[in-house]
C-alpha positions in Angstrom: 77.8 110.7 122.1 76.0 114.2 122.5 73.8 116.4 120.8 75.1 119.2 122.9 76.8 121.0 120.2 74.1 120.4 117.9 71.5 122.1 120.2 73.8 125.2 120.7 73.6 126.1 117.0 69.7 126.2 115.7 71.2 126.8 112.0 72.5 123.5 111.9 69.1 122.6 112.2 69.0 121.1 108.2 71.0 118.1 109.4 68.3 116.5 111.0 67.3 116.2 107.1 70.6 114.1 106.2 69.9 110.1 105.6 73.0 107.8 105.3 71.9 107.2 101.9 72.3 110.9 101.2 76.3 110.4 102.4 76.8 107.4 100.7 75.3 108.9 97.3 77.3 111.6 97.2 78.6 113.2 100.9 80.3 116.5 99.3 77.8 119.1 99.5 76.8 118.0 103.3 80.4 118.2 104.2 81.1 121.3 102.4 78.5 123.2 103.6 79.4 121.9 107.3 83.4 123.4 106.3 81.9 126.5 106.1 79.4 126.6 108.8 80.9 124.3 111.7 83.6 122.5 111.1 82.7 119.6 114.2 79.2 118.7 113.8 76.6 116.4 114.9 74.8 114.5 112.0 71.6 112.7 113.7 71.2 110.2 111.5 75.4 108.7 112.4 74.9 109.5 116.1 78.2 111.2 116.2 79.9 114.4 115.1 82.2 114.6 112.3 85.1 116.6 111.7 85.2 118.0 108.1 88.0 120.7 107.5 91.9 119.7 107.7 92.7 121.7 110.3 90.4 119.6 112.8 91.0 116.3 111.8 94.7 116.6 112.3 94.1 118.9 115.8 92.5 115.7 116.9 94.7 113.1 114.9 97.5 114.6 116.6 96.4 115.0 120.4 96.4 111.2 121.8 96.9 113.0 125.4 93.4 114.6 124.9 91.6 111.9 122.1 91.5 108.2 121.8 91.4 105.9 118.9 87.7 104.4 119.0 86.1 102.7 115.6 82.1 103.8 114.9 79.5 101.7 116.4 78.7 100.1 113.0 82.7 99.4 112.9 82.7 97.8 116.5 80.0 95.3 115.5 81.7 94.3 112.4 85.3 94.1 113.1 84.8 93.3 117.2 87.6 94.4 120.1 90.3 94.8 120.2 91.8 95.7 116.6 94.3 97.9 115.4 91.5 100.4 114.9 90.1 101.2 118.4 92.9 99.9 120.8 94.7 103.0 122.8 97.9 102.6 125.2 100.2 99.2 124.9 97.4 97.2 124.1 97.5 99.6 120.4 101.4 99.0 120.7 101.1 95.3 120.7 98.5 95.2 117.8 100.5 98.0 115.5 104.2 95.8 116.1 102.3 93.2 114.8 101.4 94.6 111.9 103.7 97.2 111.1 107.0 94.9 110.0 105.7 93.7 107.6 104.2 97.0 105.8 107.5 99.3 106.8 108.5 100.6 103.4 111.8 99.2 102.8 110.1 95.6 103.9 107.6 96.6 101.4 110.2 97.7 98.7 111.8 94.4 98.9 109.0 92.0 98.0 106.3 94.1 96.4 107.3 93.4 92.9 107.6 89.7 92.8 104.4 89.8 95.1 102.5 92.2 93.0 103.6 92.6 89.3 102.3 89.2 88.4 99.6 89.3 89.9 99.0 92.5 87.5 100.0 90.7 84.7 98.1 87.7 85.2 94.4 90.3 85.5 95.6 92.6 82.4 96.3 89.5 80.1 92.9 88.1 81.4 90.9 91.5 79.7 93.9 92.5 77.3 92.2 90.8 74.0 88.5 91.3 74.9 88.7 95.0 74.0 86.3 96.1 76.7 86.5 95.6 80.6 84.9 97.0 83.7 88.2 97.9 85.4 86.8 97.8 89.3 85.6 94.2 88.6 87.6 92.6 86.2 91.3 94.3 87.5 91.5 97.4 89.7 90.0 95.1 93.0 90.9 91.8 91.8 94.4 92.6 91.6 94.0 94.7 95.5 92.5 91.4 97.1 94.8 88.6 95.5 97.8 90.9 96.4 96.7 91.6 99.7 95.7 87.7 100.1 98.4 86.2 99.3 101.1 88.7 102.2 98.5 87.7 104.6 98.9 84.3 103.4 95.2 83.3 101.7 96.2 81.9 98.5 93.7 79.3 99.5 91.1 81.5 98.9 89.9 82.9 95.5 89.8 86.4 94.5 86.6 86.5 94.0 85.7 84.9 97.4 88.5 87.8 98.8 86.2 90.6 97.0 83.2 89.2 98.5 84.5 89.3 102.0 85.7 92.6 101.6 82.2 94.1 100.0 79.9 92.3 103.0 82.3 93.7 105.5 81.9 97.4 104.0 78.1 96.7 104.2 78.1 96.1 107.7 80.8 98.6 109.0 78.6 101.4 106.8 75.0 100.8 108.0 75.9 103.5 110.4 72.2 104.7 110.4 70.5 104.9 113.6 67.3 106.2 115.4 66.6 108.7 117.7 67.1 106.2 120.3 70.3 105.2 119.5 68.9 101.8 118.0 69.8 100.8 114.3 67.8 102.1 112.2 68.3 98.9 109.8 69.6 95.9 112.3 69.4 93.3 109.1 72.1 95.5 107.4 75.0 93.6 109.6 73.8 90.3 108.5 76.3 90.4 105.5 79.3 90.8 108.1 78.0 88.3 110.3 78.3 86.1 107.4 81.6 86.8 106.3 83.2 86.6 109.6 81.6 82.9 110.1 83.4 82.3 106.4 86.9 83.5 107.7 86.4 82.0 110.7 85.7 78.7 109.1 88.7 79.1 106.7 91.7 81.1 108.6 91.1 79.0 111.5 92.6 75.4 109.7 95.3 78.0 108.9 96.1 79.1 112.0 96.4 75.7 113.6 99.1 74.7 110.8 100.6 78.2 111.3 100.8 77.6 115.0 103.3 74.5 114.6 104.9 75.1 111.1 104.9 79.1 111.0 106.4 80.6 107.5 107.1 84.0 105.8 102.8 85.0 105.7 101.7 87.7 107.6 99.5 86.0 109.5 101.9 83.4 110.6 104.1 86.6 111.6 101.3 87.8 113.4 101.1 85.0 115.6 104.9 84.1 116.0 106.7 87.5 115.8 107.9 89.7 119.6 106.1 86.3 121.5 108.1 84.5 124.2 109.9 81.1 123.2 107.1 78.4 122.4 104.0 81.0 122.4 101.7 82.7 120.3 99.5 85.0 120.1 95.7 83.9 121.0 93.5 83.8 117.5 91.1 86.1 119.2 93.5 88.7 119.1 94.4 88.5 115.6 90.4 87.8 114.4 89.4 91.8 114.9 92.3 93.1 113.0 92.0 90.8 110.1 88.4 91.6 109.5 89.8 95.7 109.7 92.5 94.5 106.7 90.1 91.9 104.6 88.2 95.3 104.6 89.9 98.5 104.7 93.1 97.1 103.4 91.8 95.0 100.3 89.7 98.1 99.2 91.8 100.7 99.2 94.4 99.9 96.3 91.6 98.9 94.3 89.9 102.0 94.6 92.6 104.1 94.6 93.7 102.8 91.5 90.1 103.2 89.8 89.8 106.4 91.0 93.4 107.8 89.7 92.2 106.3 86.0 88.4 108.1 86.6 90.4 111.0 87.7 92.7 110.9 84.4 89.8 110.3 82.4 88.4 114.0 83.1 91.7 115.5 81.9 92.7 113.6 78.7 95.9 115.6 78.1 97.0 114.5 81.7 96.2 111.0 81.4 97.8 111.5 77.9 100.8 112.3 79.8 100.9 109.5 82.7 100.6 106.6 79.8 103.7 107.9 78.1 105.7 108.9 81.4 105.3 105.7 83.7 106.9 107.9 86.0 104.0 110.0 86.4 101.9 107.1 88.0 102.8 107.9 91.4 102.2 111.5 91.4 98.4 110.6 89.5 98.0 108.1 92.9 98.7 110.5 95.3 96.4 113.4 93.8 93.9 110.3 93.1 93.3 109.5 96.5 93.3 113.1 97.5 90.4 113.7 94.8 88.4 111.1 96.3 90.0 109.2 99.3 89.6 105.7 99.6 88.6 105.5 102.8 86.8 108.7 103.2 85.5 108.8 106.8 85.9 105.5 108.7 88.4 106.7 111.6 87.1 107.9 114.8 88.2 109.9 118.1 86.5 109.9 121.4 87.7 112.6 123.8 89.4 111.5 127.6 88.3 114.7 128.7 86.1 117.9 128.1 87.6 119.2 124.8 86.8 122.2 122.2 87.5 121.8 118.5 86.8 124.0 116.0 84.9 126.6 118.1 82.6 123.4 119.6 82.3 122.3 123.4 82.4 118.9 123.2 82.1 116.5 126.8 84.5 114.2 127.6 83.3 110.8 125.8 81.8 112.4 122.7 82.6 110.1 119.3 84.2 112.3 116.2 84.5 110.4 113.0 87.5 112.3 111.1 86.4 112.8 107.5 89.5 112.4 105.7 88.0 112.7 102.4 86.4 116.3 103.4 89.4 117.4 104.8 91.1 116.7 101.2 88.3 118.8 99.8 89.1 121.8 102.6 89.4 124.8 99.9 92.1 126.9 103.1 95.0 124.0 101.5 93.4 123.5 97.8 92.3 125.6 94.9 89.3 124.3 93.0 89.6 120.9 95.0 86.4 119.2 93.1 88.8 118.8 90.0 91.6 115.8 89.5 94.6 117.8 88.5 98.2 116.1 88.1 99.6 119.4 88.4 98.1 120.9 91.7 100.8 122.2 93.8 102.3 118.8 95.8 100.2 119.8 99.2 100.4 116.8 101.7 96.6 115.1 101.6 95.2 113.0 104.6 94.0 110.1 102.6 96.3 107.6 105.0 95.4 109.4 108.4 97.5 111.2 111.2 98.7 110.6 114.2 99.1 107.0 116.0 96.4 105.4 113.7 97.7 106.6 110.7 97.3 103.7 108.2 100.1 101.4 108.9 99.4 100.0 105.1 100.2 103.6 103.3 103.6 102.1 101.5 101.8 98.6 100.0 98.6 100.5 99.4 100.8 103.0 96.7 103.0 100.2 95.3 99.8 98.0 94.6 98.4 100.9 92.5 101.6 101.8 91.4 102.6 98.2 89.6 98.8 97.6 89.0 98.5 100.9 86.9 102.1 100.6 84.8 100.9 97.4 83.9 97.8 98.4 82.8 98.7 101.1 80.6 101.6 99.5 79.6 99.7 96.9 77.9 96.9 98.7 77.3 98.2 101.9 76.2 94.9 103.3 74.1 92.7 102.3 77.3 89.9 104.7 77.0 86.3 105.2 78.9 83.5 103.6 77.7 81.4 106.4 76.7 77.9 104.3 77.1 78.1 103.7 80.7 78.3 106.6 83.3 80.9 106.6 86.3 79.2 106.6 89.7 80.8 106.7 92.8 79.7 105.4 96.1 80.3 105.4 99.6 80.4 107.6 102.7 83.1 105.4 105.1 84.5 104.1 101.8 84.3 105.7 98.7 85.2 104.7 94.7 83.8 103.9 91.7 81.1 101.0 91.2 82.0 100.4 87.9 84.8 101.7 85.6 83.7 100.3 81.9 86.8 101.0 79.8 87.0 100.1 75.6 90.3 99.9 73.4 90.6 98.7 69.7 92.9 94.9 69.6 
């Protein structure tokens, strides 16, 4: 990581100002202005550069000759090597085919409704007579973790212990702040991670030993058995990185997505109007959802294998560029007025699942998840509406949604 590029443009001298807590408030404005002024930049405070407009992320996405997958530092020391994240060459190749059958869409197609819809069912009956709910709570991540849990094959483990995995894990993989000096700038913020990783450990491990000698149709016992010689599997230690990256990334993005596209209706009754009446509009409010406010807004990462020059900046062979999908959604060259949810934009491809070789591998169950968890929402709930006392914040900088989603309907 360099400062080169930084020091060869004095006017981006008002990044020095930026805090992690700025990004994780609300990173728009930082990464709007850095569209505009340099689209590769390098923010002090994350110790790498970012790439912020469209056209850079997928220029780098889409050059594995030139850039290699690599996860933050705050993402090594939560998830560990190798994972699906920041392996490169055959050892990526092993890692994605044992992921990837699972998650191809017509694999996903063919069990996601009996996986998912009553799952649904089972979290809108729990809030349908109360009259009131906070939707990211109560449903919208609930339903994203027990889904998730149960194709990886933790039915063992409560939703609620799921969706406190998932939120120490996001601690830890975004206490991305450093010093100077390269040293965290808050060391205690990992402690979170270390503790959820000792908890997996402790419970996936029982799980694999069973798996080992009675495998079954879970993706984790796939993960172990599947493309392995007669009478062999797959060490644990090579499965343990890439399960921390899906107990994270994985179990929060349908959840958010799906709170987002209903914050996102919110702002345009008439169009949310519409998507409760026309089920068939659910799809089309995902996909402009997690453009509007990506899921996983900056967490991927490219290190160069050679001296390389993006978006008008020199950058040396081993710098670390974090591609900010959620900016690059925002990138006003592909999208008119992109600040606004609007069912209606003009169907422009988004970059809310990646590019290139680690493109989100999860893209098809992420969508079906929301898709089931949202038509049985509304269907059952058909005069949802927001809860006018309590504001909608979002958070989040490597991962970004709503905290809360308080929602109210007359029974």
């Amino acid at each position: 990581m360099t400062q080169s590029s930084q020091a060869a443009r004095p006017d981006l001298a008002w990044l020095d100002d930026v805090t992690v807590a700025d990004l994780e408030r609300d990173p728009y404005p930082v990464y709007e202005r850095l569209r505009a002024e340099s689209p590769v930049a390098f923010i002090p405070a994350l110790g790498f550069h970012v790439a912020t407009t469209k056209q850079t992320c997928q220029e780098v996405a889409a050059n594995p000759e030139i850039w290699d997958g690599v996860i933050s530092p705050a993402g090594g020391r939560t998830f560990g090597h190798p994972n699906v994240l920041n392996a490169n060459g055959p050892e990526h190749d092993e890692l994605r085919g044992m992921v990837e059958p699972s998650l191809q869409p017509a694999e996903v197609s063919r069990y996601v409704e009996d996986l998912v819809r009553p799952i649904a069912r089972r979290y809108v009956e729990a809030i349908e007579a109360k009259g009131h709910a906070d939707l990211v709570t109560e449903f919208c991540e609930p339903v994203s973790v027990r889904s998730l849990g149960d194709l990886m094959g933790l039915q063992s483990v409560s939703s609620d212990k799921l969706r406190e995995w998932f939120h120490k894990l996001s601690v830890s993989f975004t206490n991305a702040a450093v010093l100077p000096n390269g040293d965290w700038a808050n060391p205690d913020g990992f402690i979170p991670g270390d503790e959820a990783r000792a908890e997996v450990h402790e419970v996936v491990d029982p799980l694999i030993d069973r798996w080992i000698v009675e495998p079954d149709d879970s993706a984790l016992s796939h993960w172990l058995h599947d493309g392995m010689p007669e009478g062999e599997t797959r060490p644990r230690e090579m499965l343990y990185p890439t399960i921390f990256v899906f107990l994270l990334g994985a179990m929060q993005e349908p959840g958010h997505a799906m709170s987002s596209t209903v914050a996102g209706l919110w702002t345009k009754p008439d169009q949310f109007e519409s998507v409760v009446d026309d089920p068939k509009l659910i799809p089309r409010a995902i996909i402009e959802s997690m453009r509007w406010t990506s899921p996983i807004w900056s967490a991927v990462a490219r290190t160069n294998k050679v001296d390389a020059t993006v978006g008008g900046i020199d950058l040396p062979a081993g710098s670390v560029v974090m591609l900010s999908y959620g900016s690059a959604n925002h990138d006003t060259s592909d999208y008119n007025a992109p600040s606004e949810y609007d069912l209606n934009r003009p169907p422009v491809p988004h970059l809310a699942f990646g590019a290139g070789a680690h493109a989100c591998a999860g893209a098809s169950f992420a969508s079906e998840v929301c898709r089931i968890g949202l038509e049985e929402l509304f269907e059952a709930i058909p005069n949802i509406e927001r809860d006018p006392d309590h504001e909608i914040d979002f958070w989040g900088w490597g991962f970004r949604g709503p905290t809360q989603l308080h929602a109210r309907w007359e029974v």
